[in-house]
Biopython code that builds the backbone (N, CA, C, O; Angstrom):
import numpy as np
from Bio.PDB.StructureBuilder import StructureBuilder

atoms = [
    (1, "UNK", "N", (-9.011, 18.500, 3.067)),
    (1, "UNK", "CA", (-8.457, 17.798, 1.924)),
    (1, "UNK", "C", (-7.075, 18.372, 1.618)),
    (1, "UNK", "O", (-6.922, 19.593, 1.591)),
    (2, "UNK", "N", (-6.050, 17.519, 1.385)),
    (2, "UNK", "CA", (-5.165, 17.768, 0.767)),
    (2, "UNK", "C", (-4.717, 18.430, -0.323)),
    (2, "UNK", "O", (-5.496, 18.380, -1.275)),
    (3, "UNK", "N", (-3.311, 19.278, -0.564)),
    (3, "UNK", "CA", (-3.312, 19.721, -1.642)),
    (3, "UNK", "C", (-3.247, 19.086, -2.504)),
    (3, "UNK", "O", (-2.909, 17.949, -2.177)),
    (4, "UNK", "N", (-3.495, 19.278, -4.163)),
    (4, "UNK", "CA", (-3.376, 17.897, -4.892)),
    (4, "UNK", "C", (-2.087, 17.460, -5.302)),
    (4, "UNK", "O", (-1.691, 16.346, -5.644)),
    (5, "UNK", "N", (-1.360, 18.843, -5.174)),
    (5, "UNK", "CA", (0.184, 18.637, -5.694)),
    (5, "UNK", "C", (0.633, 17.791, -4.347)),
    (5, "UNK", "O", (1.309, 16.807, -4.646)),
    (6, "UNK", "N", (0.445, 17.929, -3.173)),
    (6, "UNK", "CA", (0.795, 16.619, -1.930)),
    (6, "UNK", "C", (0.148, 15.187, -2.447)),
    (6, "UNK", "O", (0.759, 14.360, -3.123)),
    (7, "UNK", "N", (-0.822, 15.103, -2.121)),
    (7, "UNK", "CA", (-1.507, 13.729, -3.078)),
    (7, "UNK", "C", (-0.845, 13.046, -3.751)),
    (7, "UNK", "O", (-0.516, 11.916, -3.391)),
    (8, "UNK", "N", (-0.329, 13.816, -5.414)),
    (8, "UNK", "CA", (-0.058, 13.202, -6.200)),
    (8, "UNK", "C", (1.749, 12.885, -5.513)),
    (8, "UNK", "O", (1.815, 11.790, -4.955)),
    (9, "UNK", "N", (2.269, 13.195, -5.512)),
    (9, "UNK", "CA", (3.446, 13.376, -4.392)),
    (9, "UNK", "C", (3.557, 12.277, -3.274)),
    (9, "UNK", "O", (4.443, 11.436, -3.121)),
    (10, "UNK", "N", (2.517, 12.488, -2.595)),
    (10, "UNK", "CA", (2.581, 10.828, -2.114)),
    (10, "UNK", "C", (2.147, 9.873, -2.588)),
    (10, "UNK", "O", (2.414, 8.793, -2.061)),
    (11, "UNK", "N", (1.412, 9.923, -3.624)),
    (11, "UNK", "CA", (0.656, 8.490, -4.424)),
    (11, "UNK", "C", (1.985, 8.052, -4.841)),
    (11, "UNK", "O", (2.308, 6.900, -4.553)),
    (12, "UNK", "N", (2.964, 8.943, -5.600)),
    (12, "UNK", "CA", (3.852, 8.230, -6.467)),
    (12, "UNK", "C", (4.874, 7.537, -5.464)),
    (12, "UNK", "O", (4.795, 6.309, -5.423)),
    (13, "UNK", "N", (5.777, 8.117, -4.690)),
    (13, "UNK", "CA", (6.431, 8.104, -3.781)),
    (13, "UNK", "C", (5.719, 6.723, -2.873)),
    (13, "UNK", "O", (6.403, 5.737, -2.598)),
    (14, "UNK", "N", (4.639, 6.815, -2.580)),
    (14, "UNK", "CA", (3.770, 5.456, -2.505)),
    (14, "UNK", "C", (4.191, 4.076, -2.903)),
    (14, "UNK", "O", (4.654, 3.153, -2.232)),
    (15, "UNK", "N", (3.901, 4.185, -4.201)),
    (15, "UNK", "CA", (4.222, 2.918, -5.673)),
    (15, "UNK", "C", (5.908, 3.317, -4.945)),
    (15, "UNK", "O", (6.286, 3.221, -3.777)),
    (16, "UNK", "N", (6.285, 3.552, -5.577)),
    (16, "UNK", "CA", (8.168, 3.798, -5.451)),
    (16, "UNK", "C", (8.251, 2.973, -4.347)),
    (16, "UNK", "O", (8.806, 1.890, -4.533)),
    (17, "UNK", "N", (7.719, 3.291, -2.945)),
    (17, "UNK", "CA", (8.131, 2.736, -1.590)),
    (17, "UNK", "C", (8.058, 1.165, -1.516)),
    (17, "UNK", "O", (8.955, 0.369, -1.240)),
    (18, "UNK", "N", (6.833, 0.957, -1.817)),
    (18, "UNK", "CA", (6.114, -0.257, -2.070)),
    (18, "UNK", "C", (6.585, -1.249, -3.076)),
    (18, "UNK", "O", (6.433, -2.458, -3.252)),
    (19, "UNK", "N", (7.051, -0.531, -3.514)),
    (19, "UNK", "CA", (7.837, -1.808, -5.266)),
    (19, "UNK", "C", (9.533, -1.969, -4.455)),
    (19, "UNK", "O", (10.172, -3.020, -4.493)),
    (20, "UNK", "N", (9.957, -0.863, -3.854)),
    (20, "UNK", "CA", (11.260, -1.467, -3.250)),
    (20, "UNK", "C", (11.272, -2.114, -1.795)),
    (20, "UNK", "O", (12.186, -2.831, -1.388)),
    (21, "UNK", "N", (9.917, -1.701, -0.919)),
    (21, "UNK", "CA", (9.921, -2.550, 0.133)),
    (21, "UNK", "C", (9.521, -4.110, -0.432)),
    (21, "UNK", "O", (9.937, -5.044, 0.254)),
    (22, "UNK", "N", (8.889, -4.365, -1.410)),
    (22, "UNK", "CA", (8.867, -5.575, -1.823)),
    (22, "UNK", "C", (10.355, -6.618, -2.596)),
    (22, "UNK", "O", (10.482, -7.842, -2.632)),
    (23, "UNK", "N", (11.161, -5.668, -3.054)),
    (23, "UNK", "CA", (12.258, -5.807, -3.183)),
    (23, "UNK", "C", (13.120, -6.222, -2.097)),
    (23, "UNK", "O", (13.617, -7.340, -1.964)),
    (24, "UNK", "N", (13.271, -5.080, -1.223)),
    (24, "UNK", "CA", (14.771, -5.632, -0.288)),
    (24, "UNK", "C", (13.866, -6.176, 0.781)),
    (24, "UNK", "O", (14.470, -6.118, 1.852)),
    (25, "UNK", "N", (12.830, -6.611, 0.907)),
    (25, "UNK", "CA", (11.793, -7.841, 2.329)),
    (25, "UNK", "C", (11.635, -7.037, 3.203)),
    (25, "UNK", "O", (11.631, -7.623, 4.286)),
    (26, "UNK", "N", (11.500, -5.986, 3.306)),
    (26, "UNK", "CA", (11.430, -5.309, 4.831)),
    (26, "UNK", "C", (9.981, -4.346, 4.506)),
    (26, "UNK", "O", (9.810, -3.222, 4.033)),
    (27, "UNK", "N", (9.083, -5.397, 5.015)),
    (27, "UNK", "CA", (7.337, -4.772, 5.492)),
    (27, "UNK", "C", (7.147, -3.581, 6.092)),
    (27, "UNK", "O", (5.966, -3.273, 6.254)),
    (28, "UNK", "N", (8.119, -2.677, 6.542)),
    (28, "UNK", "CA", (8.127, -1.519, 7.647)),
    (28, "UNK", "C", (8.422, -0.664, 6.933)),
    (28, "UNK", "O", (8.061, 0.462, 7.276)),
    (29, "UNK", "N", (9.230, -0.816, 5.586)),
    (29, "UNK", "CA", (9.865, 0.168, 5.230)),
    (29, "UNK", "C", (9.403, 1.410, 4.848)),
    (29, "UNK", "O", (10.112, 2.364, 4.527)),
    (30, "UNK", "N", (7.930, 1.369, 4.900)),
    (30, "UNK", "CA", (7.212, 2.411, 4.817)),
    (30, "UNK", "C", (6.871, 3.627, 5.992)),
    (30, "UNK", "O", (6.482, 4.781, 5.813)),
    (31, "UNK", "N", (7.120, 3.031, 7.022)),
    (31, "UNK", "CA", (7.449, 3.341, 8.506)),
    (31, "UNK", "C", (8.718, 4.069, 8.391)),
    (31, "UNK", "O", (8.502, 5.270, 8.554)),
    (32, "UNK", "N", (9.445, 3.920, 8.264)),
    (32, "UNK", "CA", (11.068, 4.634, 8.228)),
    (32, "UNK", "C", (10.594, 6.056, 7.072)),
    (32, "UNK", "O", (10.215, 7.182, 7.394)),
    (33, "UNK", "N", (10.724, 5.676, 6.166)),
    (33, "UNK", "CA", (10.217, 6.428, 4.838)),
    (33, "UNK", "C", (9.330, 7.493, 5.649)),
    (33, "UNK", "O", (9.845, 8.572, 5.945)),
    (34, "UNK", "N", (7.930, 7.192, 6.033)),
    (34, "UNK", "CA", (7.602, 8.086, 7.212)),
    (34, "UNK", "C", (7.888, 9.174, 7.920)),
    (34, "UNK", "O", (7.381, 10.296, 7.926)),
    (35, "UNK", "N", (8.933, 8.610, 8.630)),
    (35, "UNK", "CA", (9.482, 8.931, 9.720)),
    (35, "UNK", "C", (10.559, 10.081, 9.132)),
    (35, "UNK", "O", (11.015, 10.870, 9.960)),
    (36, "UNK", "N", (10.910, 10.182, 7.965)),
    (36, "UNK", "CA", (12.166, 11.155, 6.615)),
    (36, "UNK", "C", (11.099, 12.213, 6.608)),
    (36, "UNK", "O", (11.197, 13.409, 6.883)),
    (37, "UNK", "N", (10.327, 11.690, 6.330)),
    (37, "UNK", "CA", (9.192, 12.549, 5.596)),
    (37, "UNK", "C", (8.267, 13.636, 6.667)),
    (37, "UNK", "O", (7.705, 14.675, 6.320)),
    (38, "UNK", "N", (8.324, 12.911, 8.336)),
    (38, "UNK", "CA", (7.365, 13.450, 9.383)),
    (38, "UNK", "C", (8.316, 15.011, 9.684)),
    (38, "UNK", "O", (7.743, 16.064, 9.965)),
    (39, "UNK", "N", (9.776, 14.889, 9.562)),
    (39, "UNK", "CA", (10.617, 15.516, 9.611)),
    (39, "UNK", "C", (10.450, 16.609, 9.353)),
    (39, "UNK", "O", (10.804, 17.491, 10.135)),
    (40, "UNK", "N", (9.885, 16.868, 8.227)),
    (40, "UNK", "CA", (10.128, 17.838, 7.561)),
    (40, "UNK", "C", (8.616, 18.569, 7.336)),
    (40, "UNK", "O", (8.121, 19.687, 7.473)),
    (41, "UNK", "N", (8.168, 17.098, 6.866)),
    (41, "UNK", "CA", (6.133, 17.768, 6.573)),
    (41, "UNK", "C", (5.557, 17.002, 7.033)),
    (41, "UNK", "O", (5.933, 15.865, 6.748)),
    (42, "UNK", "N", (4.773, 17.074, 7.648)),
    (42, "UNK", "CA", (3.543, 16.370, 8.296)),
    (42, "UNK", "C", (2.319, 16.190, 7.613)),
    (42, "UNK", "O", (1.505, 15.372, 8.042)),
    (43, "UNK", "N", (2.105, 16.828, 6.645)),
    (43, "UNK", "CA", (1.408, 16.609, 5.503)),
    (43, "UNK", "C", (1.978, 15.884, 4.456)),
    (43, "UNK", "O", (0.990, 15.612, 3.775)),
    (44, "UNK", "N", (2.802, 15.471, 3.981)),
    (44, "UNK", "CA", (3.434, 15.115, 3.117)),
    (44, "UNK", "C", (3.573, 13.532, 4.057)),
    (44, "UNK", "O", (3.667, 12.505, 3.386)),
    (45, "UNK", "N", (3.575, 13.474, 4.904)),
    (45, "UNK", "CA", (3.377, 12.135, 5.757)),
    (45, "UNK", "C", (2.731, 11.532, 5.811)),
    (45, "UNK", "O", (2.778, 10.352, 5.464)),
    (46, "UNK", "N", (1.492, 12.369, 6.473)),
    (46, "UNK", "CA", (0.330, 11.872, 6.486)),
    (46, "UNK", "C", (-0.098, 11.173, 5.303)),
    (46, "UNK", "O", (-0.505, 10.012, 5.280)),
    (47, "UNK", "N", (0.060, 12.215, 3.989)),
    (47, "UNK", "CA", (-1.094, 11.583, 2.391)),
    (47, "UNK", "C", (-0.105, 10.576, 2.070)),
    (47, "UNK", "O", (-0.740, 9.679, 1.516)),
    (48, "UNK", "N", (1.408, 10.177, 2.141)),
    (48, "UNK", "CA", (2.104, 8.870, 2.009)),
    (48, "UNK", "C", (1.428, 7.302, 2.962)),
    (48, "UNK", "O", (1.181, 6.147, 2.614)),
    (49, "UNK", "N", (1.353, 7.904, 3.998)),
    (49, "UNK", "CA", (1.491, 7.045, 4.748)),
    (49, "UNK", "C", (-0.003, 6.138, 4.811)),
    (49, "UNK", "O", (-0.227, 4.968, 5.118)),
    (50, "UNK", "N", (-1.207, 7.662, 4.213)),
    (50, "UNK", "CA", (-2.343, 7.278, 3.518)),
    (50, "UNK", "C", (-2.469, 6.437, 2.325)),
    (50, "UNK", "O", (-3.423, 5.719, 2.025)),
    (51, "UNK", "N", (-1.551, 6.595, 1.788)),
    (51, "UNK", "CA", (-1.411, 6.168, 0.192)),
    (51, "UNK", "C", (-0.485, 4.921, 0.147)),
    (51, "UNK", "O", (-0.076, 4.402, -0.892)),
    (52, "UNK", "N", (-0.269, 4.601, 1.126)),
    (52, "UNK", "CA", (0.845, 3.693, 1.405)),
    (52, "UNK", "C", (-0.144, 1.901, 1.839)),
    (52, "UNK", "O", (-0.134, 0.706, 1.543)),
    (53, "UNK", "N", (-0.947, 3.033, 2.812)),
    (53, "UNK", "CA", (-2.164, 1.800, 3.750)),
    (53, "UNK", "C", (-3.071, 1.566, 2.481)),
    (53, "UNK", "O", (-2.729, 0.630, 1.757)),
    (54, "UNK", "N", (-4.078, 2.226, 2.152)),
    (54, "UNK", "CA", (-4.758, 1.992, 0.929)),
    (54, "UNK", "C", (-4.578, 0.844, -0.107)),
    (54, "UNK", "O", (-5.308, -0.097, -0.420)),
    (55, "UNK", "N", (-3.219, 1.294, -0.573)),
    (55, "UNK", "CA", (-2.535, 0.101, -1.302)),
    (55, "UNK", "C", (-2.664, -1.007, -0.807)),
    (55, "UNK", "O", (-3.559, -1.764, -1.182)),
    (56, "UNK", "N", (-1.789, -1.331, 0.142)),
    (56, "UNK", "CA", (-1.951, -2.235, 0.635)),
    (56, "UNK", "C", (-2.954, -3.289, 1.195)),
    (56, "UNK", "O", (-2.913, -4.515, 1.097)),
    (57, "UNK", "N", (-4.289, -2.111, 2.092)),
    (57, "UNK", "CA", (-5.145, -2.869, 1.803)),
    (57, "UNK", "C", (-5.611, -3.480, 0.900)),
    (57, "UNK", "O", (-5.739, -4.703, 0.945)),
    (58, "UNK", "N", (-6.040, -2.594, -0.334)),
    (58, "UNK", "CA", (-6.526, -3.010, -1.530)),
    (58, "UNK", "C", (-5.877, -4.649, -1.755)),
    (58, "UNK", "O", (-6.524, -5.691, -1.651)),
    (59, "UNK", "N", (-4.376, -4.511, -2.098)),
    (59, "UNK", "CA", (-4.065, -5.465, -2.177)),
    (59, "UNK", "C", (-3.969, -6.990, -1.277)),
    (59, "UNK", "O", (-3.510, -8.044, -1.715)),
    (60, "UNK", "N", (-4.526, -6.755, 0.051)),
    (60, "UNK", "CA", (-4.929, -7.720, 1.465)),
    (60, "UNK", "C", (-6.168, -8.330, 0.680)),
    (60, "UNK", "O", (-6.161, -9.498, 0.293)),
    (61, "UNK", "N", (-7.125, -7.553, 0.491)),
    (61, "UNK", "CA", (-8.512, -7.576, -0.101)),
    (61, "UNK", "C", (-8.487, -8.327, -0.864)),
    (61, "UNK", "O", (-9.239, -9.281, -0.662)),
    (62, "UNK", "N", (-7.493, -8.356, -2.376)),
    (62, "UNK", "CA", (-7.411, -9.287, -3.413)),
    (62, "UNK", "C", (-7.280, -10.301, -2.966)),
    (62, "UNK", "O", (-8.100, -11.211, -2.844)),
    (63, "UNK", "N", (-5.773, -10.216, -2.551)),
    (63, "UNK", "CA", (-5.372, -11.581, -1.982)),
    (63, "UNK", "C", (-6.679, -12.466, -1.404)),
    (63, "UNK", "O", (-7.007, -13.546, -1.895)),
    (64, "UNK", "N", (-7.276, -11.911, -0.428)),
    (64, "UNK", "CA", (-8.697, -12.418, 0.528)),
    (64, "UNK", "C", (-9.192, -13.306, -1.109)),
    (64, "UNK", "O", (-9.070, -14.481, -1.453)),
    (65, "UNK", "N", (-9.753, -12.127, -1.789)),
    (65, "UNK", "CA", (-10.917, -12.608, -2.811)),
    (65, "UNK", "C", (-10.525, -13.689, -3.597)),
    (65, "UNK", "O", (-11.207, -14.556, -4.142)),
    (66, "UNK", "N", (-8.660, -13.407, -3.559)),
    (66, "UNK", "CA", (-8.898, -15.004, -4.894)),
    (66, "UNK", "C", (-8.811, -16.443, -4.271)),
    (66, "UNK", "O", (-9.307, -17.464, -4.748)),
    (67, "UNK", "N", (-7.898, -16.297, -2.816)),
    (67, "UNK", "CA", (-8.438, -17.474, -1.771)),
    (67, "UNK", "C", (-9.720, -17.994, -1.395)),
    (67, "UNK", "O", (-9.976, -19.183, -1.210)),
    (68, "UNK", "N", (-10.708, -16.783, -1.269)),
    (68, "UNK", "CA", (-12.014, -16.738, -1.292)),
    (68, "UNK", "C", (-12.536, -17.973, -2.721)),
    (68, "UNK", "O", (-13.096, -19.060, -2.585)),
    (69, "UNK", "N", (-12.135, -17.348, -3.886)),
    (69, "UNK", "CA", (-12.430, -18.008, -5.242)),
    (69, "UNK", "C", (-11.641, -19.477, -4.788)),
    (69, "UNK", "O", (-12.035, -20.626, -4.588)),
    (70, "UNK", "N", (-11.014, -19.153, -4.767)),
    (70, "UNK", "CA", (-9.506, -20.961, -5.194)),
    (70, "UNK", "C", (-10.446, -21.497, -4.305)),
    (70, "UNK", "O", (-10.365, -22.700, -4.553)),
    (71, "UNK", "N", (-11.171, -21.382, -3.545)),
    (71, "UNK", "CA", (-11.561, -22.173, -1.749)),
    (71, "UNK", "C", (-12.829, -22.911, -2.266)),
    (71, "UNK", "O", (-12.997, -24.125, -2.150)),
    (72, "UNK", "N", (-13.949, -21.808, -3.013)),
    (72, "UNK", "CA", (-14.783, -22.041, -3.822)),
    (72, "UNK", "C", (-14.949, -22.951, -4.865)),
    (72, "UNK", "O", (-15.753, -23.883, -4.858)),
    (73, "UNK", "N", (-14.086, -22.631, -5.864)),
    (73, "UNK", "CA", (-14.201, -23.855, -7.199)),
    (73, "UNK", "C", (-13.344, -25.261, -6.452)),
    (73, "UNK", "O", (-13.585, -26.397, -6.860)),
    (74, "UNK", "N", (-12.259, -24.989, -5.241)),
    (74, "UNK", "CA", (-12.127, -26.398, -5.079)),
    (74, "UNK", "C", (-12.977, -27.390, -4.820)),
    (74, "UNK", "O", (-13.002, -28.562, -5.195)),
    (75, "UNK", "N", (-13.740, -26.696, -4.055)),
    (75, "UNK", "CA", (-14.814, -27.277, -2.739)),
    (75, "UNK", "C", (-16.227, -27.349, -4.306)),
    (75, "UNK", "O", (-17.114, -28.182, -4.121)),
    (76, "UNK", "N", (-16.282, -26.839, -5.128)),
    (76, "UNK", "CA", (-17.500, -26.844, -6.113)),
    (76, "UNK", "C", (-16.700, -27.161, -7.737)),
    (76, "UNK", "O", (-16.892, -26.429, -8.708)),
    (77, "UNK", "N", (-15.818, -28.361, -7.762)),
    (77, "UNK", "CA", (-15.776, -28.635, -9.255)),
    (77, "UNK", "C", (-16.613, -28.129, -10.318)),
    (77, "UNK", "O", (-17.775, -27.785, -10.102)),
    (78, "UNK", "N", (-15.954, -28.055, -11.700)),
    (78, "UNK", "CA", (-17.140, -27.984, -12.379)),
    (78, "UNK", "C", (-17.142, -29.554, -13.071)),
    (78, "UNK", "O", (-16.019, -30.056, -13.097)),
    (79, "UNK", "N", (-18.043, -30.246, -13.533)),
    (79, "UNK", "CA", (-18.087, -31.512, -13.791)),
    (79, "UNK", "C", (-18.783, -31.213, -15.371)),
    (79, "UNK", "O", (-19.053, -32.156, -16.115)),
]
sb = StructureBuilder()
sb.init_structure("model")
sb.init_model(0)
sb.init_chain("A")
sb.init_seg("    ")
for serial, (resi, resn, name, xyz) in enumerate(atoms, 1):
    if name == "N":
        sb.init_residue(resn, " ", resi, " ")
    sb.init_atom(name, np.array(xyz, "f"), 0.0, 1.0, " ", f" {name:<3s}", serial, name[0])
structure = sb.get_structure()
């Protein structure tokens, strides 16, 4: 397990990455960011790059569930 002061360090740095790769369009940019970061710590990489995927899934997942829903009540009106 990680230290927690790394953790929290990449959680934030995480959000940060993620709110400006959604900004300037570039899906990778977490990859580069990475790659600053492998440089120097490899731990500090790793729990980003952890904290980076997570997110994202999570947020794949939603996305899934409310298509999942919209797909549902189209196909099942309520009357």
């Amino acid at each position: 397990m990680a230290d927690p002061v790394v953790v929290e360090l990449a959680n934030k740095l995480a959000e940060e990455c993620l709110a400006v790769q959604g900004e300037v369009g570039d899906d990778r940019l977490f990859m580069k960011v990475g790659e600053v970061l492998g440089a120097s710590s490899q731990t500090l990489e790793e729990a980003f790059l952890t904290a980076v995927r997570t997110r994202m899934a999570n947020d794949a997942g939603r996305r899934f569930l409310a298509q999942q829903l919209k797909a549902h009540r189209a196909a099942n009106p309520k009357t």
